[in-house]
C-alpha positions as CSV (number, residue, x, y, z in Angstrom):
1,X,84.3,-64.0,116.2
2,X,87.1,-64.2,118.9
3,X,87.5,-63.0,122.5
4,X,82.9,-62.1,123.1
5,X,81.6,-62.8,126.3
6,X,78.0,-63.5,127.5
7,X,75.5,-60.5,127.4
8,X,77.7,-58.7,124.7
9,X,76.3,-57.4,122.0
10,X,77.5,-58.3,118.5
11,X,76.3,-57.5,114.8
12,X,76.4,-60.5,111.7
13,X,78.1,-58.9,109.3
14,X,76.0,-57.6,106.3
15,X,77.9,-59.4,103.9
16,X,77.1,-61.6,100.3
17,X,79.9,-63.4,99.5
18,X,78.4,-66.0,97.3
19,X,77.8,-63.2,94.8
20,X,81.5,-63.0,94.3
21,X,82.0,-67.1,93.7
22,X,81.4,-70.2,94.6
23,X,81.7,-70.6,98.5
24,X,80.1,-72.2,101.6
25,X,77.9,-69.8,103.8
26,X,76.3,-71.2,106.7
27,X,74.7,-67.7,107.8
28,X,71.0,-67.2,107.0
29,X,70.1,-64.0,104.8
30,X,67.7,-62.7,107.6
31,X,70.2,-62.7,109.9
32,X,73.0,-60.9,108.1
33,X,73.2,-57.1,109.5
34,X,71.3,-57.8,112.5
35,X,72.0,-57.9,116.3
36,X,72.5,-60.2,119.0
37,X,73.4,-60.6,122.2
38,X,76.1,-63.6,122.8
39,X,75.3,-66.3,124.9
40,X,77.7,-68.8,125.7
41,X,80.6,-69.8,123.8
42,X,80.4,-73.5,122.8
43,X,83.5,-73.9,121.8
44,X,86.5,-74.2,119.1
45,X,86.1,-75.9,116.0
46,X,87.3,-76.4,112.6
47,X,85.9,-73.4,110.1
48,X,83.4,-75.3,107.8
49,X,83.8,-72.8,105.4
50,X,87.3,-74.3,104.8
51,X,85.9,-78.1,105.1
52,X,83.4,-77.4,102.5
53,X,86.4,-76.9,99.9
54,X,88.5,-79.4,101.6
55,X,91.5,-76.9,102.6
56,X,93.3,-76.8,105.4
57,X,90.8,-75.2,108.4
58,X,91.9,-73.7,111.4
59,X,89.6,-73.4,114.6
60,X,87.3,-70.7,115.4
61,X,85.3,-69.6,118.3
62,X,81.9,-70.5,118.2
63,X,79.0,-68.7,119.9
64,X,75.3,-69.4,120.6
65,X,74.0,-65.3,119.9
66,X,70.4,-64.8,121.0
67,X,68.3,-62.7,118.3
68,X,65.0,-60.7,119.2
């Protein structure tokens, strides 16, 4: 997520990577495919998908989303 700002709506992504492999996933299964409403942005930090596996992990925007 890049570039939201506060009352806009968004959409987790309806996606189930760790059926393809071994990953990290820090998004809840009840919460993939639904919508939100963003926020606040709380900042930029390391992705701690890449963390979990040790590699090289560029910042990323990271948003508190509000869901109904």
């Amino acid at each position: 997520m890049s570039g939201y700002v506060p009352g806009q709506p968004v959409r987790v992504k309806a996606d189930f990577p760790e059926t393809r492999g071994p990953c990290h996933i820090r998004t809840p299964h009840y919460l993939r495919g639904r919508q939100g409403v963003v926020e606040r942005m709380l900042g930029r930090f390391p992705n701690p998908e890449d963390l979990a596996f040790a590699r090289p992990a560029a910042p990323c925007a990271l948003y508190h989303v509000r869901f109904d």
